[in-house]
C-alpha positions in Angstrom: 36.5 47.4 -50.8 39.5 46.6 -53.0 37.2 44.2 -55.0 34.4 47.5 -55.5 37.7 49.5 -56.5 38.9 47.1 -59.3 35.3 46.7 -60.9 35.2 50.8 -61.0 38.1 50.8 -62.5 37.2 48.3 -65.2 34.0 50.4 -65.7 35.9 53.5 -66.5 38.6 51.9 -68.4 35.8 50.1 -70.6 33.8 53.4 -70.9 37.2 55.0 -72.0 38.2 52.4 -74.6 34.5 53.2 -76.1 34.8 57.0 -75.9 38.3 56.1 -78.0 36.5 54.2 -79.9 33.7 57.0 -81.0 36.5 59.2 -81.2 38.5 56.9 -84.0 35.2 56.3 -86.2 35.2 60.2 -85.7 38.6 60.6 -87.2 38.4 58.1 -89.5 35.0 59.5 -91.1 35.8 63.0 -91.2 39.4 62.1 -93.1 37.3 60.1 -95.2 35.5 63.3 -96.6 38.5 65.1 -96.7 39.6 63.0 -99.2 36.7 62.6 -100.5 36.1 65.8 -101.7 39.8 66.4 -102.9 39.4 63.6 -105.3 35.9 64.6 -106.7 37.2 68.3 -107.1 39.9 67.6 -109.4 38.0 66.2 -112.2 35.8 68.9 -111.6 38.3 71.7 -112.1 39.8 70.1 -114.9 36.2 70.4 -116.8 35.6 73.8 -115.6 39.4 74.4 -117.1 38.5 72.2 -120.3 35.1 73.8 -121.2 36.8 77.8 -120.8 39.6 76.5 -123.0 37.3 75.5 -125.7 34.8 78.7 -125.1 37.4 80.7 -125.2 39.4 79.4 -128.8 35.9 79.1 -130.4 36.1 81.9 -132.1 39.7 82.0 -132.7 40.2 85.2 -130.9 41.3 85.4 -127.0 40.2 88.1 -125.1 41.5 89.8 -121.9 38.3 88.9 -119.9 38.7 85.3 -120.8 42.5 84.9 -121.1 42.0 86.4 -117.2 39.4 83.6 -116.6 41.6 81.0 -117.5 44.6 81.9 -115.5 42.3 82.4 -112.5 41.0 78.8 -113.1 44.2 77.4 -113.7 45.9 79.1 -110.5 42.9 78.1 -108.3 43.7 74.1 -109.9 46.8 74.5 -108.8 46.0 75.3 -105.6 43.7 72.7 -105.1 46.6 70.0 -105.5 48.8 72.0 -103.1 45.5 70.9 -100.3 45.8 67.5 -100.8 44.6 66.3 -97.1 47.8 64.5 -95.3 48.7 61.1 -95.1 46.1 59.3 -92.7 47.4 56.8 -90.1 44.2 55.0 -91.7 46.6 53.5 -94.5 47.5 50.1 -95.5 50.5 49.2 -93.8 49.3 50.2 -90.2 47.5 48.5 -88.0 44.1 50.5 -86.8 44.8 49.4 -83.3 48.0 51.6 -83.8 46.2 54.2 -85.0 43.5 54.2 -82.2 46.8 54.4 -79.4 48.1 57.5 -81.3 45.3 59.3 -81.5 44.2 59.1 -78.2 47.7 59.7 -76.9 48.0 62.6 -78.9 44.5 64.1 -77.8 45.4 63.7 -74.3 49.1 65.1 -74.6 46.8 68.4 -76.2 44.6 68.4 -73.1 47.1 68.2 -70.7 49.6 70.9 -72.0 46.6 73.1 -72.6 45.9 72.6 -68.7 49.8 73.1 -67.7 50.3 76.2 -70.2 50.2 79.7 -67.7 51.7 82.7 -70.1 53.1 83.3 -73.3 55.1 86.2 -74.1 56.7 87.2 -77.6 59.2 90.2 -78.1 61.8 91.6 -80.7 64.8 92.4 -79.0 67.7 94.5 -80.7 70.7 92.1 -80.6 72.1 89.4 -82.4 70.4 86.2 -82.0 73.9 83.5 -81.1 74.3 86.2 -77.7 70.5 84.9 -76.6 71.7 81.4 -77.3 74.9 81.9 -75.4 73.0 84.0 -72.4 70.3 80.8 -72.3 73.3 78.2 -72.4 75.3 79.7 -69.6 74.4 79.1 -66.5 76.6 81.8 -65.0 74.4 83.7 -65.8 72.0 82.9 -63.1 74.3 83.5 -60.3 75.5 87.1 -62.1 72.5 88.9 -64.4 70.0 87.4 -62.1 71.7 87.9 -59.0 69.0 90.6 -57.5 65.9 88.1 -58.6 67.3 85.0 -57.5 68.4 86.4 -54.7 71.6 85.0 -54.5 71.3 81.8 -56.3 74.1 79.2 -56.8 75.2 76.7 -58.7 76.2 74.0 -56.3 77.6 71.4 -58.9 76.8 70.1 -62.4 75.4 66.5 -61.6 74.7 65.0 -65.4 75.2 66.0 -68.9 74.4 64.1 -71.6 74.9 64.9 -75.8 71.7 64.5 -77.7 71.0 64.0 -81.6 70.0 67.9 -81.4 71.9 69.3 -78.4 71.9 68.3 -75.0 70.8 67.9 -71.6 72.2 69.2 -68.3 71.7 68.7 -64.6 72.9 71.4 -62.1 72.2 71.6 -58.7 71.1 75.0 -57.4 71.4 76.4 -53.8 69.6 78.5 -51.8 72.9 80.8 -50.2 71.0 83.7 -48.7 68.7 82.3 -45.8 66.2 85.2 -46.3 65.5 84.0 -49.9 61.8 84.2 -50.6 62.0 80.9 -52.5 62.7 79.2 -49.2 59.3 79.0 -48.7 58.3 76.6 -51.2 61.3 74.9 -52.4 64.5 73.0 -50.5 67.9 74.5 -50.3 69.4 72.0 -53.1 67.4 71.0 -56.1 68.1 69.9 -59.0 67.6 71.7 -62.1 67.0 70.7 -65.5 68.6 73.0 -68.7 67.8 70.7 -72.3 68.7 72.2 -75.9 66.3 71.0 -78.6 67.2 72.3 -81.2 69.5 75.2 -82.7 66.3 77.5 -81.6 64.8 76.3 -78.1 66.2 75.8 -75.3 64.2 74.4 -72.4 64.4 75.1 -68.2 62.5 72.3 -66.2 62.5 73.7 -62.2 61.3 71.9 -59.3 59.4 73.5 -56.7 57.7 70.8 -54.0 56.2 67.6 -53.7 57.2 66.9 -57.6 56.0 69.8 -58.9 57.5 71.7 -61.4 57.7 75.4 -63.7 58.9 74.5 -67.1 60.1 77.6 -69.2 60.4 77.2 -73.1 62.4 79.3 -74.9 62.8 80.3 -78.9 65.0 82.6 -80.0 65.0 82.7 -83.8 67.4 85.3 -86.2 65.6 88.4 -87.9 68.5 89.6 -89.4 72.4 90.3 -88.0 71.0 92.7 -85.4 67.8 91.4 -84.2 66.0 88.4 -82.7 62.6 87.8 -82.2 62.4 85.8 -78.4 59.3 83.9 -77.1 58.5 82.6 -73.5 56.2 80.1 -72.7 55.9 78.7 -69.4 54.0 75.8 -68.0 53.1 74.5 -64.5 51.6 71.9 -62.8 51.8 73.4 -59.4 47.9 73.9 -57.3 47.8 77.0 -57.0 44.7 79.4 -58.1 45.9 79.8 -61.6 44.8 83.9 -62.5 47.4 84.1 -59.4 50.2 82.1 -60.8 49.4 83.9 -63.8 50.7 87.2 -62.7 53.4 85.9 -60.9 54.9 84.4 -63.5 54.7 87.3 -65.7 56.4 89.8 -63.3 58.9 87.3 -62.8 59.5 87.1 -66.5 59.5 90.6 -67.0 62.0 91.3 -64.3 64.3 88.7 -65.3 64.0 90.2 -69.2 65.1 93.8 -67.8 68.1 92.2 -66.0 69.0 90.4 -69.1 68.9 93.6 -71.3 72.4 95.2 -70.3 74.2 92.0 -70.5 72.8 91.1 -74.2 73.8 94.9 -74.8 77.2 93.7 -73.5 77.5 90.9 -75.1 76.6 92.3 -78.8 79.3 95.0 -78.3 81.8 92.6 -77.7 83.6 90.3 -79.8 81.1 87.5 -80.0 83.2 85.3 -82.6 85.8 85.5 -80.2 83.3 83.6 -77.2 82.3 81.4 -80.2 85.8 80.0 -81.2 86.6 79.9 -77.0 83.9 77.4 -76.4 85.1 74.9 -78.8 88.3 74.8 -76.9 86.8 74.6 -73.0 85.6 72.1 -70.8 84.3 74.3 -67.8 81.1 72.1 -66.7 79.0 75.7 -66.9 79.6 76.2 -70.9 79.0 72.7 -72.1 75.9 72.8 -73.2 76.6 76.1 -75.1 79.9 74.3 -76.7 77.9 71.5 -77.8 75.5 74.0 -79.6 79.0 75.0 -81.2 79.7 71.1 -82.0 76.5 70.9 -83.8 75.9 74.1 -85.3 79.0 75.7 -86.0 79.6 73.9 -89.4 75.8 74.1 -90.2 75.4 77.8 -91.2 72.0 78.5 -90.6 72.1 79.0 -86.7 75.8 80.3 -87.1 75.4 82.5 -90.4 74.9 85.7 -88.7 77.3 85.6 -86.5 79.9 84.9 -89.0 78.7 88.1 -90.9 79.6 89.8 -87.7 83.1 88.4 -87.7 83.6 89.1 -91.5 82.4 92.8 -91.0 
């Protein structure tokens, strides 16, 4: 039976490695023609250019009409060498086997996040973008503004942190303290939970739930101006259940835990902000440092940070 196994398995992997296969030629034909037909359609612009140019001084006189034709030809020339296809991985100096392994990687990374991917939600909200950072980065905040939808949730200890090139990773173990908490039903008492800063913009929340399963919220928060943020959720799953179910479950979570963060962003905005700002660079309580590591990075940056100090200058 083993032996039966290992020859299907050969089978598919072989019929794999050809689908690849198609696939690359695929590519590789297709950013062929791309090129292609960049190339060819700069020497034909540059004689559609040439032959108005010489139309149009024939007579020694330029008119409107043809002086307009010329800078509509010239501006569509431009723009022609501004869609100069990318760089293709079918180059010179790598290998096409390299090539093949990226490109099927990357198509089934696609696949599989556009399987996991459950709801997307996008709002503006009407506070300063540094107090979402903060409010993401603190996880405080889960046993206080989301006391009434957790249900009681703490934070049993931080188990791992760890400084990235772009922020930083932390580990916190959560437990269930109430023992008529819904999430009981599906999840042990102590997990552990996973809080990662990208970048000065998204911030990531990686949950277990059973058997290895997982709810992965994505977060960006990025600046409008000094009183305004636009905020995006996405949230991905790999759990089995029916998924138009899971759907709306998530999203009335999501919305509920939005309301409950709306007065303590309100709070947070009427308070002295630079004030939490400078205190962070100075403490070393386990549930700030991944917020005083967004500090260590971006502080000195001014991008991420340039708002805020308007606020303190004002």
């Amino acid at each position: 039976m083993s032996i039966h196994c290992l020859k299907s398995n050969d089978k598919f992997s072989t019929n794999n490695n050809t689908n690849v296969s198609k696939i690359v030629e695929i590519a590789l034909f297709i950013d062929q023609i791309k090129s292609s037909i960049w190339v060819f359609g700069i020497p034909s612009w540059l004689f559609g250019i040439t032959d108005r140019s010489i139309a149009a001084f024939a007579d020694g006189y330029l008119s409107p009409i043809e002086i307009f034709q010329l800078f509509t030809a010239s501006f569509f020339f431009v723009s022609w060498l501004y869609l100069k296809p990318e760089e293709s991985f079918n180059s010179n100096d790598l290998d096409p086997s390299q090539y093949q392994e990226y490109l099927a990687r990357t198509q089934a990374n696609k696949l599989q996040i556009k399987k996991l991917h459950m709801i997307s939600q996008e709002y503006i909200l009407p506070f300063p973008y540094i107090c979402q950072i903060y409010h993401l980065l603190s996880l405080k905040h889960l046993e206080t503004v989301h006391k009434f939808s957790l249900n009681n949730l703490k934070i049993f200890q931080i188990s791992h942190f760890q400084p990235t090139n772009t922020g930083g990773i932390i580990k916190f173990q959560t437990i269930l303290d109430s023992p008529a908490n819904p999430l009981r039903i599906w999840r042990q008492p102590i997990v552990e939970v996973d809080l990662i800063l990208h970048t000065p913009y998204t911030v990531e929340l990686s949950i277990p739930v059973y058997n290895n399963k997982r709810i992965i919220v994505i977060f960006h928060a990025f600046p409008l101006n000094d009183s305004e943020h636009q905020f995006f959720i996405d949230i991905y799953s790999d759990l089995d259940w029916p998924k138009p179910l899971l759907q709306i479950i998530l999203h009335f979570a999501s919305c509920l835990t939005l309301l409950e963060d709306l007065p303590y962003l309100r709070a947070l905005a009427e308070k002295n902000i630079g004030r939490l700002f400078n205190l962070s660079k100075t403490s070393n309580h386990e549930t700030a440092l991944l917020f005083k590591r967004f500090v260590e990075l971006y502080s000195s940056s001014g991008e991420p940070t340039r708002l805020l100090e308007g606020r303190e200058d004002s």
